[in-house]
N, C-alpha and C positions, 0 to 999 in steps of 0.2 A: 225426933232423935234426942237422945239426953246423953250427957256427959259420958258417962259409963264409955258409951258404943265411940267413942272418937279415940283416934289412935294418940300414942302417949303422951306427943308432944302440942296437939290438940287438946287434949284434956287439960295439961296444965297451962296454958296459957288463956282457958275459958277459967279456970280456978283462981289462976291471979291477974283476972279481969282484965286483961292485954287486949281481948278479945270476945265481944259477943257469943253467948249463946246461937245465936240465930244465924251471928255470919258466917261462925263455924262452921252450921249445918250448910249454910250456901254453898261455901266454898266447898265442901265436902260432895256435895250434889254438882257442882260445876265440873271440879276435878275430874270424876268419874265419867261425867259426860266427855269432856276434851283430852281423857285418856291424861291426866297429867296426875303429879303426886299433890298431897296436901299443900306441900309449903311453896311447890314451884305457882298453884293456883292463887295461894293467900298472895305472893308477892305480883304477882296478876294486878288480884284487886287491889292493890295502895292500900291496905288494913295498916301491915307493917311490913319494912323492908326487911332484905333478905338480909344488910348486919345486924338491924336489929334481933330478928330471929337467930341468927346465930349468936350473939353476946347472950339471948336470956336461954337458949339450950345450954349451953356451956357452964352456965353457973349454975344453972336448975338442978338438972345432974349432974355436974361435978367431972368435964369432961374438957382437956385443953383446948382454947380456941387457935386456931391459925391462918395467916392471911395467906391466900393460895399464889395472889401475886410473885412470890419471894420465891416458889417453886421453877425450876427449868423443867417442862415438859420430857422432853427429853431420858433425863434420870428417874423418871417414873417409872417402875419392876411391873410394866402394864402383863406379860408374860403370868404373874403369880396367878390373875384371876380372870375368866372367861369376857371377853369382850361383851356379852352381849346379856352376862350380869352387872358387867359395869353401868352399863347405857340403862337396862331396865329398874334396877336397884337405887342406882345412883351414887354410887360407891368409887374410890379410886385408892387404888394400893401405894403408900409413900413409901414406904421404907420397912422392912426385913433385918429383924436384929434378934439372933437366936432362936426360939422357938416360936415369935412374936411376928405379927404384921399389925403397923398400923397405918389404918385407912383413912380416908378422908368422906364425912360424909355431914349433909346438912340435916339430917334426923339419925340422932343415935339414939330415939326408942326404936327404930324401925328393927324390930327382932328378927325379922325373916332375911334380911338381906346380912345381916352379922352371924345368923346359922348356916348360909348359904356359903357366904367366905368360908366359915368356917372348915363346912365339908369337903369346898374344894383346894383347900388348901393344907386342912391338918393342923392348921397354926392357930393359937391362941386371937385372938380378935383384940386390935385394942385402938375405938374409933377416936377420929379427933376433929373437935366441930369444923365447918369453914359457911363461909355461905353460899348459898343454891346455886345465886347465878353465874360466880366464877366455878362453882361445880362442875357444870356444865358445860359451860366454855374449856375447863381444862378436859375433861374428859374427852371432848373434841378433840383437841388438838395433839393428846395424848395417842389416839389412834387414829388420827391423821400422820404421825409420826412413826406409827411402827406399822404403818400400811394395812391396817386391819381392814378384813373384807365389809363389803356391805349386808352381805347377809345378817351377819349379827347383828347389824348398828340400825335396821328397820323394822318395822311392825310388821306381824304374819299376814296382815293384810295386803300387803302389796305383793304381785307376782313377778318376782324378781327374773324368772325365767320364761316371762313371757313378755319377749322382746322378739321386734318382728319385722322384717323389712316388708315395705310398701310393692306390693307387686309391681313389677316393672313392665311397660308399655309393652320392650319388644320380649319379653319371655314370656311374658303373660302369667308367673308366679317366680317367688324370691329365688324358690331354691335351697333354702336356708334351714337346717334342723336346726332350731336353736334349743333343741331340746338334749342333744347330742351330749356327750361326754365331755366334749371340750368345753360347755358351762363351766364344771368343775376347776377349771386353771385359772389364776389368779388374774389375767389380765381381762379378762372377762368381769369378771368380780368388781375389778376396780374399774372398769367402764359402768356398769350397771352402778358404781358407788359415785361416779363425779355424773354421770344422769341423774339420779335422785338427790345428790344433796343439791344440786343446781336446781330444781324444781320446786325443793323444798325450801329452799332459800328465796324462793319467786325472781329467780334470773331469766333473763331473756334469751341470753346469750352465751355458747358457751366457745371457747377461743380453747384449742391446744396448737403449740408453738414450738417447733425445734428451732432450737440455734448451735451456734458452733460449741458452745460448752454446757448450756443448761437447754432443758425444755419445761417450758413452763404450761399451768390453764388456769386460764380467765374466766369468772363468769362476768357478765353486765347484769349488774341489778340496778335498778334506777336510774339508770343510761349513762350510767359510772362503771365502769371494768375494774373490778377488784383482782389481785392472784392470791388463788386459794390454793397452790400447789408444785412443788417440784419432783414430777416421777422422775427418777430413775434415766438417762438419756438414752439405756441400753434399749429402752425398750420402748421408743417414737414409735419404730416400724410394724409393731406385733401391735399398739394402739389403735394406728391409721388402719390395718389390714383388716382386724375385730371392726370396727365402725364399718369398713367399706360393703366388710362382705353382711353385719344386719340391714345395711343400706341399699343392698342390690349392686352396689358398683362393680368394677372392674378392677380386683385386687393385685391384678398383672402390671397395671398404666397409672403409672407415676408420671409420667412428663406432661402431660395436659390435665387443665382442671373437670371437674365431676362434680356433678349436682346428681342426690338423694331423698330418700325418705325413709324414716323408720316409726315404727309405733312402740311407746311401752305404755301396756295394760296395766294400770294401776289398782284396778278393783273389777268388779264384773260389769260396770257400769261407768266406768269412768277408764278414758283412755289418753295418754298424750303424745301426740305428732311430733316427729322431729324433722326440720328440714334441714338436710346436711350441704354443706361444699367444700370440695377440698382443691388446694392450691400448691400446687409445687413450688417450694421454696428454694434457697441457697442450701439448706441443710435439711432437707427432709419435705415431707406433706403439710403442710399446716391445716389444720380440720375448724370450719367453725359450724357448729349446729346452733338453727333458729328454734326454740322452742314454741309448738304452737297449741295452744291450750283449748279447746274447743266450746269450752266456756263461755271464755271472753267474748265472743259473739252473740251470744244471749242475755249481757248484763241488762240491756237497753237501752236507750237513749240518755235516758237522765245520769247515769252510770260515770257515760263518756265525760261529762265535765261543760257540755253545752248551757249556754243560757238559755233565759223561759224565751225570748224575741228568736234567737240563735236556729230554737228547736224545733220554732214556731216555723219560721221558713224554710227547714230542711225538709221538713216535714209534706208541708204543703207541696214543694217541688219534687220530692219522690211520689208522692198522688197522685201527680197530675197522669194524663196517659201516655203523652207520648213528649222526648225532650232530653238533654242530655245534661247529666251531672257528672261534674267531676271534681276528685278528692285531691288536694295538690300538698306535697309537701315533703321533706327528702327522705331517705331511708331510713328507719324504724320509727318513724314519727308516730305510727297508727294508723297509717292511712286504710290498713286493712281492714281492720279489725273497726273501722265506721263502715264504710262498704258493707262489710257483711250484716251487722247491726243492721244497717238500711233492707239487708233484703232477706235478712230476718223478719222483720215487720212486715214486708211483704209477701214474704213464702205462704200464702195461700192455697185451698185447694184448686181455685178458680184461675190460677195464672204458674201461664209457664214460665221457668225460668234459666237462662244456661249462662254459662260462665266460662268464659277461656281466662286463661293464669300461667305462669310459668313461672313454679308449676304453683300446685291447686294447695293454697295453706291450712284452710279449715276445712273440712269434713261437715255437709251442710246437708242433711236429707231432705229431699221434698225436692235439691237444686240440682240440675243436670251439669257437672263439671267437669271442663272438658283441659288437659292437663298438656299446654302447646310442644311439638318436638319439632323444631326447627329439621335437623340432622330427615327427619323421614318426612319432610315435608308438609308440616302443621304446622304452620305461622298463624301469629293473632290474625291476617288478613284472611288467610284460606279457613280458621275456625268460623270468624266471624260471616263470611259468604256463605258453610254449611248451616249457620244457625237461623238464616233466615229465610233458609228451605224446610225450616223447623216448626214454622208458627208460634213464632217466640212472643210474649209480652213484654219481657226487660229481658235485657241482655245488659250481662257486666264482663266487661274487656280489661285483665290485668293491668294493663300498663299500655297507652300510646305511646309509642316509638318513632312512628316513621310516617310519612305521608300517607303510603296504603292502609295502614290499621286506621289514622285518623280520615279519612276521607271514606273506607266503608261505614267505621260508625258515625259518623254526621246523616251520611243517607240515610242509615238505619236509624236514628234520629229523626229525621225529618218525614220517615215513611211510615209514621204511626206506630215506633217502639220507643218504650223508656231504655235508654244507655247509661250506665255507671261506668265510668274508668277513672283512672289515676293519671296522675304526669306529677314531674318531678318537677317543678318549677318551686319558687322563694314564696309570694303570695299569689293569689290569687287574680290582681289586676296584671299579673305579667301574664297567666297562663296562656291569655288570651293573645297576645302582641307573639308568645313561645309560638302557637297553633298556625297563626301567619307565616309566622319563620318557618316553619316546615312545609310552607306552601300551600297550606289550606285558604280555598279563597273566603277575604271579609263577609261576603253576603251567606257564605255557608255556615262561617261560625255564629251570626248575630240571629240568623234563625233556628238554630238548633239549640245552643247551649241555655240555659234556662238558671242554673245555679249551679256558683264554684265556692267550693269552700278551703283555706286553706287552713293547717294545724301545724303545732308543734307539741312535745311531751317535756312538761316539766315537773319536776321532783316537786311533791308532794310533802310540805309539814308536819313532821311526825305529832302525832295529838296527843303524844302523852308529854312530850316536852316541851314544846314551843311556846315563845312567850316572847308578847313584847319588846321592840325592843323602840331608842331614842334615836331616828336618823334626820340629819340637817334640812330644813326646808328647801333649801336649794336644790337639795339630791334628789328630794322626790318633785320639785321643779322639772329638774335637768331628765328624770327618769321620762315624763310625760305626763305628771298630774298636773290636772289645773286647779287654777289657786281656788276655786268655790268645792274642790273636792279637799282641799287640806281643813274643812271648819274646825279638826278637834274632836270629832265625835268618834274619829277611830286612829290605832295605831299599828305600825307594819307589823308580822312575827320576823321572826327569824329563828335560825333553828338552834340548838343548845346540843344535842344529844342524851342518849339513855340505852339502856337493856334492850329495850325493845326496836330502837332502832339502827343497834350494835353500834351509837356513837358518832352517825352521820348527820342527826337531828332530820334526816328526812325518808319518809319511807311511802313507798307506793309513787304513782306518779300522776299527773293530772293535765287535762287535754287544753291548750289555749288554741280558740277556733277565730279563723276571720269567715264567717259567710254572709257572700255578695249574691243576691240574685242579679239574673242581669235582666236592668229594667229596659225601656225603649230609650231613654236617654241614651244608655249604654251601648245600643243595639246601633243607632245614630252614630256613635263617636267610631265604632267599628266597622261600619261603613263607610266613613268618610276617614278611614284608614287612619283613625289617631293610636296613640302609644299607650302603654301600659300606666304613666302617668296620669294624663285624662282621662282614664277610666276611673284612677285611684282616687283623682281631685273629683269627680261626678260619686263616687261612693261614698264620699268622705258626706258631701252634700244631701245624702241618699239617709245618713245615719248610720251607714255601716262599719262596726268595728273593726279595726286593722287590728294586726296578731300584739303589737306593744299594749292599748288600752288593753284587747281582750287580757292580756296577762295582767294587765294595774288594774284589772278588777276584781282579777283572784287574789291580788295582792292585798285589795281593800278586804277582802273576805277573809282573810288567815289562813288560806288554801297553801299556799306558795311564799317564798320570802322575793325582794324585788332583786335581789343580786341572781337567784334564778331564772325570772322575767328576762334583766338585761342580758343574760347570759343564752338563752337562743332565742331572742328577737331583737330585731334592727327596730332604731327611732327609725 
């Protein structure tokens, strides 16, 4: 590619040597693949920032710079030009002064998007530089302000009207046209708009809240709840009602809570699960949906955050043929989302597999999932009893509860099938001392259970910012390091923030695992009915990391900062 073929603002800045030849062309090749503009790409690769790019448009051509900060969202005449030129173009309308509009944009050669105002507006064009990344940010927050649908603000790639409730057990389908006219109404619109930016935002979680005067929604991204929003209060009940009925619920029953599912089809091959619950409040339903990505189950092993020793045992103890593993650690930790990892690698054609859950998160072919209703009489105890009139190889059990679920899967354990389940327990040497508590006898757990892992999710170091930082020896003392691990030869990060990780300095998140097999020492202290303690002091003996090291070892790695670590795990 030569000079010529690169759009204006590319050409001059390969002309006054700002910029490679060659990285131009990259960048221009990357862009086009990631669907983004030249300069939002260039500011990607760290070539040159996005004020720089804007001070040398500005003087290049001969066009006023402005800092967008200084702007109130709000006073933005977003009405002048089509919401979904603004998002594609990249353009934002400031102000309206007689025959004139001028716009805000971070390429003003870009000629098609200043023809485009043009025609729909009638008004003379007259741009004024700013830079990309608060572009973009304002543009958000500009139609997040004036309530603009999501149809415009998303790529035709995704099928916005293919939203779909999860067929329900006792109807045996949703029910649901969502294909219907009432798509068309805005609260529709702006449900499919706080679904997809929560997705897109890689939120886990998304929370809507009425209270007595406002109603708010939360997404959790990095297991931090941000608010991204204040609709309207008029309209809590026409939200809750849209969600119920793509959910399958009962849009009649407000006074007790409701557990759901819904699907939005994202492409022809890509789908995202949502697991809904609604809660009657003081003021209304409160909605919170789990988003469940069917991906994440496929990353693999190494994905998770596990060590090479860590992976090395998990590993071996799901092989084996028959024995009981289980994932402990409290809610949203991940506990899923290994489970399935785990019988992913095992979904073979040569083994069967079935699954009770309540209800069923990932969407897993090959695995027979079976989705518990209390209410008609399918408890984890009565799935698990059907299953082993099944000819099962592994059986995974949601969640032990209660005496009867944990004492059919010990059997089933001990009778020549591999069992996965969960328990909510701190770590792993309590789980064990929890399963007594519930009455399971010592001699039943110490020959069944084979290996317990426990985890936690901690926010992850943003990589484009972190850096370094000087903390007292004492602290990383006090934290859990020992003194032959401080030599010098590394230092903590900690997070700074940037663009890319909207200023949190941390994005993404990352797994700290404690896994215990349990050896015959082990097997001994359980039978002669010892605590959760002498297991801990025998593992400790054993070389097993507990959840604090395993986290000061992500910390030694620049994974995680240690104020993260300390913050969900106990010395």
């Amino acid at each position: 590619m030569n000079a010529s073929n690169f759009t204006g603002l590319a050409r001059a800045l390969v002309q006054n040597n700002l910029l490679q030849q060659a990285d131009a062309d990259t960048i221009i090749q990357q862009a086009t693949t990631a669907n983004l503009t030249f300069i939002q790409q260039l500011v990607i690769s760290k070539k040159l920032s996005a004020a720089q790019i804007a001070e040398f448009a500005a003087q290049m051509f001969g066009f006023p710079l402005m800092d967008l900060n200084v702007l109130d969202p709000s006073n933005v005449p977003h009405q002048l030009l089509d919401h979904k030129l603004m998002v594609g173009r990249r353009i934002l309308p400031l102000y309206k002064r007689g025959n004139k509009l001028f716009v805000a944009m971070s390429d003003p050669t870009n000629i098609a998007a200043l023809e485009e105002a043009k025609f729909q507006t009638s008004l003379a064009i007259d741009p004024i530089v700013v830079e990309d990344n608060k572009l973009g940010s304002y543009i958000e927050k500009t139609l997040e302000a004036s309530g603009a649908n999501l149809k415009s603000m998303t790529s035709d790639d995704i099928a916005l009207d293919d939203i779909e409730a999860e067929p329900s057990s006792e109807s045996g389908s949703s029910g649901v046209d969502v294909s219907s006219d009432v798509d068309d109404a805005p609260i529709v619109r702006y449900v499919q708009k706080v679904l997809l930016d929560a997705i897109n935002g890689g939120a886990s979680d998304i929370h809507m809240e009425p209270f007595e005067k406002f109603y708010r929604i939360r997404y959790r991204t990095d297991g931090v709840l941000h608010e991204v929003g204040q609709p309207p209060l008029a309209i809590k009940d026409k939200l809750a009602a849209r969600i119920k009925v793509i959910s399958g619920l009962d849009i009649s029953e407000k006074r007790v809570p409701q557990d759901g599912r819904m699907k939005l089809r994202m492409s022809a091959n890509r789908a995202i699960d949502f697991r809904v619950s609604t809660l009657p409040t003081l003021f209304g339903e409160k909605i919170c949906m789990r988003i469940l990505d069917p991906s994440s189950a496929t990353l693999g092993i190494e994905a998770l955050g596990y060590e090479p020793d860590q992976k090395e045992a998990l590993l071996k103890a799901i092989n084996r043929p028959y024995g009981m593993v289980l994932v402990t650690g409290p809610t949203g930790s991940g506990k899923t989302v290994s489970l399935y990892t785990c019988l992913n690698i095992l979904n073979q054609p040569g083994i069967n597999i079935s699954t009770a859950e309540d209800p069923a998160e990932i969407n897993l072919p090959g695995i027979n999932q079976v989705n518990v209703n209390e209410k008609a009489g399918l408890t984890f105890a009565a799935a698990l009893k059907a299953f082993l009139r099944q000819d099962p190889d592994i059986i995974m059990v949601g969640e032990i509860r209660d005496l009867g679920t944990a004492d059919i899967s010990i059997k089933a354990a001990q009778t020549g099938h591999m069992v996965f389940s969960t328990l909510h327990t701190n770590d792993a040497p309590t789980t064990l001392t929890r399963m007594m508590n519930m009455g399971v006898a010592p001699f039943n757990i110490a020959s069944a259970v084979i290996l317990i892992t426990a985890q936690r999710l901690a926010r992850r170091l943003c990589s484009h910012c972190k850096k370094p930082i000087d903390l007292p020896r004492e602290a990383l003392l006090k934290a859990g390091f020992a003194e032959e691990d401080l030599d010098g030869s590394w230092k903590p990060n900690g997070p700074v923030g940037c663009d890319t990780c909207k200023g949190s300095g941390y994005k993404g998140r990352v797994g700290i695992y404690q896994v215990m097999p349990v050896s015959e020492e082990m097997q001994r202290i359980i039978m002669n009915n010892g605590n959760a303690i002498d297991i801990a002091d025998q593992a400790k003996r054993e070389g097993v990391r507990d959840l604090r090291q395993s986290g000061l070892l992500k910390v030694r790695q620049g994974l995680t900062s240690l104020e993260e670590v300390e913050a969900v795990t106990n010395e």
